[in-house]
N, C-alpha and C positions, 0 to 999 in steps of 0.2 A: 487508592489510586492517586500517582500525580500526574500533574498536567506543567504544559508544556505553553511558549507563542507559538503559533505559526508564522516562521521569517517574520516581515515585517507589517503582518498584519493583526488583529484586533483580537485575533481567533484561540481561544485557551483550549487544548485538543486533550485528552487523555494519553500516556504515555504509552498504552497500548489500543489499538482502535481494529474494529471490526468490519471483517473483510468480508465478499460476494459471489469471488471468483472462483466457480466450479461447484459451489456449495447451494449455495439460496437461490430458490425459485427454479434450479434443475439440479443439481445433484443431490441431496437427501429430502427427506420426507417433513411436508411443512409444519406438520407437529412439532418435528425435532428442531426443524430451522427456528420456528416461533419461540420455542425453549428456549436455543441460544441468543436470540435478540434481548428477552428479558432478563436472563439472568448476565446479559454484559450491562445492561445500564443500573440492574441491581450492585454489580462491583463495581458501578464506577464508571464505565467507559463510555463516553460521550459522543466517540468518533464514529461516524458509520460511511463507509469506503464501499461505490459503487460502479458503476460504468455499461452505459446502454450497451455496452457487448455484448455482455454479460445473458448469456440464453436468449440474444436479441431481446434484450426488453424483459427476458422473467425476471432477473434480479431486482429491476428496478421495482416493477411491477408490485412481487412478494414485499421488497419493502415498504412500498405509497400503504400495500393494506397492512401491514403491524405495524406501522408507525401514526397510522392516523390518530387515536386515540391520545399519543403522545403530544405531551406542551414540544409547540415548534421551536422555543426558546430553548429549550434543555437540552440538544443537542446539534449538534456540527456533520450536516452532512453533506457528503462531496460525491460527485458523479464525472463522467469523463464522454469524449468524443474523438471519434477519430477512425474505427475498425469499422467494416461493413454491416452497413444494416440490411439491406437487399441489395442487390446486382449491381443500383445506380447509385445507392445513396452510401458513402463512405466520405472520408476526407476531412480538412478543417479550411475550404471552401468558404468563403461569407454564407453561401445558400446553405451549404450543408450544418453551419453552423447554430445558424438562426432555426432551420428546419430541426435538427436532433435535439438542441435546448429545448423546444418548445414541447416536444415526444418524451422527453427526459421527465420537465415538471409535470406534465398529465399523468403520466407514469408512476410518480415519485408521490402525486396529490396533492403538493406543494406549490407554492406561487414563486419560493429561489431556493436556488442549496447554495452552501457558506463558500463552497469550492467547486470551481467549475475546470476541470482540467483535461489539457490534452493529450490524449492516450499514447501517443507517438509524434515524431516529426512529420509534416507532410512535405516531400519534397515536391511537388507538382501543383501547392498554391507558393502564392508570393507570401515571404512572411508576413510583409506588409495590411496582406489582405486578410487571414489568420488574426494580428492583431488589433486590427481595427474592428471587426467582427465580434474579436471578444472582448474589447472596450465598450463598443455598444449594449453588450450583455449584461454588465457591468453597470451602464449608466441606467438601463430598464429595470434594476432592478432584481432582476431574474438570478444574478449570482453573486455574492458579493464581494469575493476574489475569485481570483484565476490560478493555475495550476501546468505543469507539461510532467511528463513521467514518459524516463527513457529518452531523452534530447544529449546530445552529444556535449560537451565543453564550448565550439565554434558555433552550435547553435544557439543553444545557450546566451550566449554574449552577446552575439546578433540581435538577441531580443532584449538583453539588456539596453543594448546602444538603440535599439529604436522607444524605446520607451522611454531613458533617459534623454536624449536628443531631440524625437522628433517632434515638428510642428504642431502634433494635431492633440497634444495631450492622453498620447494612449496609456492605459493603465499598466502597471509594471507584474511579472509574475511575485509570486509569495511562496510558490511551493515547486518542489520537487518528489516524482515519486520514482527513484531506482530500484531496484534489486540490490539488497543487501545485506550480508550475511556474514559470518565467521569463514563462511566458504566459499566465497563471492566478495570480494572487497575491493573493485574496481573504482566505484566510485572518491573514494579516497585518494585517487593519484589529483585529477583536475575537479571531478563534478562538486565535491561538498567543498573542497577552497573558494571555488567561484561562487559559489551559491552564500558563504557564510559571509562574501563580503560583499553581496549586493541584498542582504535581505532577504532570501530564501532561504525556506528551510526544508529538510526533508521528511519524506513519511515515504517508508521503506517497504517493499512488499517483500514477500519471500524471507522472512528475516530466519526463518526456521528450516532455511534450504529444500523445500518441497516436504517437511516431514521428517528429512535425512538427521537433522542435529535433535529429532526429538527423543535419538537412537530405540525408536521402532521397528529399524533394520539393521539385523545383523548380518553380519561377512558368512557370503557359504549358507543361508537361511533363506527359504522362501519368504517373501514381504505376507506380511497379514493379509486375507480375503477380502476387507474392508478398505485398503490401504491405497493410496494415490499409485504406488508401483505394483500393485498388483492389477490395474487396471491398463487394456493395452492400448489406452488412447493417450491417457495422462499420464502411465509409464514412461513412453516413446519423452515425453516433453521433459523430465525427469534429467534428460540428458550422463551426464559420468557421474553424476549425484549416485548412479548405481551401483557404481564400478564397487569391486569388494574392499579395494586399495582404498579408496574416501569410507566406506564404512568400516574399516581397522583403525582408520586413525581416529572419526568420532568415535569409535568405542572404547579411544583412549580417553575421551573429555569425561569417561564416565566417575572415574576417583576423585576429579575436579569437581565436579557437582557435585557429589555425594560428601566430598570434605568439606565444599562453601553453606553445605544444607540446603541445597537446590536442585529443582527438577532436571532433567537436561537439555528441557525447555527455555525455562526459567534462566540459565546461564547463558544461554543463547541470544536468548530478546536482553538480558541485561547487558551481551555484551552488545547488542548494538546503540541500546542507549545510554551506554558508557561516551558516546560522541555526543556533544553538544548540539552541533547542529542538525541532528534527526529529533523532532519531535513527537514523533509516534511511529509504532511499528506495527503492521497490518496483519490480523492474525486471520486463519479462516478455518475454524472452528465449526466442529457438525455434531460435538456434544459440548451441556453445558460444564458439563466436567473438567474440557479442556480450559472452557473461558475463565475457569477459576483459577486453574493452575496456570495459564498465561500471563493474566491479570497482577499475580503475586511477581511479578519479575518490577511489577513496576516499583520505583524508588529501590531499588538495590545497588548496593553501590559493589563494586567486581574493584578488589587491590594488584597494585603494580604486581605483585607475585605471583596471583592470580593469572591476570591476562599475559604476563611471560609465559607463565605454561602451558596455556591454551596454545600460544603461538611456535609453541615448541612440538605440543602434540599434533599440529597439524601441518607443521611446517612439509612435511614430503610430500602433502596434495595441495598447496598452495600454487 
């Protein structure tokens, strides 16, 4: 495993880091979940990527008990705020902010996480009050950088310019967490320019397009019983990732991998840390099998010849 900064702070992440979302603490069974926690810090992976959404509090929850045992030094873990917790409490609010932190570290068993990020924009606080709130966080202790995932380019900057400029010494963001994929590459028009020249860096979810580039779905085939599209809740979310048209073209990438000596996993997360400024890529793993073969993408290096062709094979669903 190699490791990575986080933008411009302290933080040395694993190149591939372990995710929460839909898997630990509600979606499989904790045996299995426990399996996948230790064998990602056996290959290496340091990163552990959370968010009180997350089964309202189970993911958090599942990790405070597997990780107790763990030196709090040995690993980087980041939690988020933002989505509904009950009826009233949502948002990134001063109150609601101060309030979900404090339900995060009880949750988590820990006194801070390394990253404290916010799950989305809020348009109905001032950003002002957003950043102050989580420079406070910051000055207690409780987190040691800050984070947003999914903020537009103009928000973005806004928060650049009040942390740069303003009077009060508020703490600047370090992280970005997008959606980003071979099949998804939005953020390369504005968001990772602006983030690589103010100190941020990213750590990308979805990097494996819901499952779709791990081609476990073929064109014209029912999705495996097991499988995120075969389920009719987290199907629906799946979006054209379904359509047969994207799964004909990923099953072009399959000679690519197979010629590179790569999974068609492994092609996938390498090509996203083929960009410099993504630091880690969030995997979310429900066996330890997969954490192995995810894990191996890290340090691969993908040639210009290489990623021309990827971009060729997939240029008609771009």
């Amino acid at each position: 495993m190699e490791y990575r900064q986080l933008g411009s702070s302290d933080l040395r992440v694993s190149e591939i880091s372990l995710g929460s979302w839909l898997t630990y603490g509600v979606g499989i069974e904790r045996e299995q979940a426990e399996t996948c926690v230790r064998r990602a810090f056996e290959v290496g992976i340091n990163f552990i990527d959370t968010a009180n959404a997350y089964g309202r509090g189970a993911a958090e929850s599942f990790l405070g008990e597997v990780l107790a045992g763990v030196d709090r030094a040995s690993y980087v873990l980041a939690t988020k705020v933002f989505f509904p917790m009950s009826r009233s409490d949502r948002g990134l609010s001063a109150a609601q902010i101060r309030k979900q932190c404090d339900a995060s570290l009880q949750r988590l068993r820990t006194d801070h996480v390394d990253l404290y990020q916010c799950h989305r924009y809020d348009k109905s606080t001032p950003l002002e009050e957003t950043m102050a709130a989580l420079t406070e966080v910051v000055r207690q202790g409780k987190a040691r950088y800050i984070g947003f995932s999914e903020w537009s380019p103009a928000q973005i900057q806004s928060a650049i310019d009040l942390s740069s400029s303003g009077p009060d010494g508020l703490v600047p963001f370090v992280s970005s967490q997008p959606q980003y994929s071979m099949l998804w590459r939005r953020p390369e028009e504005a968001v990772i320019p602006l983030c690589a020249a103010n100190g941020i860096g990213q750590i990308v979810w979805s990097p494996l397009g819901q499952g779709v580039l791990t081609g476990k779905y073929r064109p014209g085939s029912t999705p495996p019983p097991d499988s995120r599209a075969a389920s009719e809740s987290m199907g629906q979310m799946m979006g054209n990732l379904r359509d047969d048209k994207v799964l004909a073209a990923v099953d072009g990438l399959r000679p690519l991998a197979r010629g590179a000596g790569l999974s068609m996993a492994q092609l996938a997360l390498a090509w996203v840390l083929r960009e410099p400024n993504v630091a880690s890529a969030i995997i979310g793993a429900t066996r330890p099998e997969q954490v192995e073969d995810n894990a191996a993408a890290s340090g691969v290096t993908l040639d210009a010849d290489l990623l021309a062709a990827v971009d060729d094979v997939l240029a008609p669903v771009l």
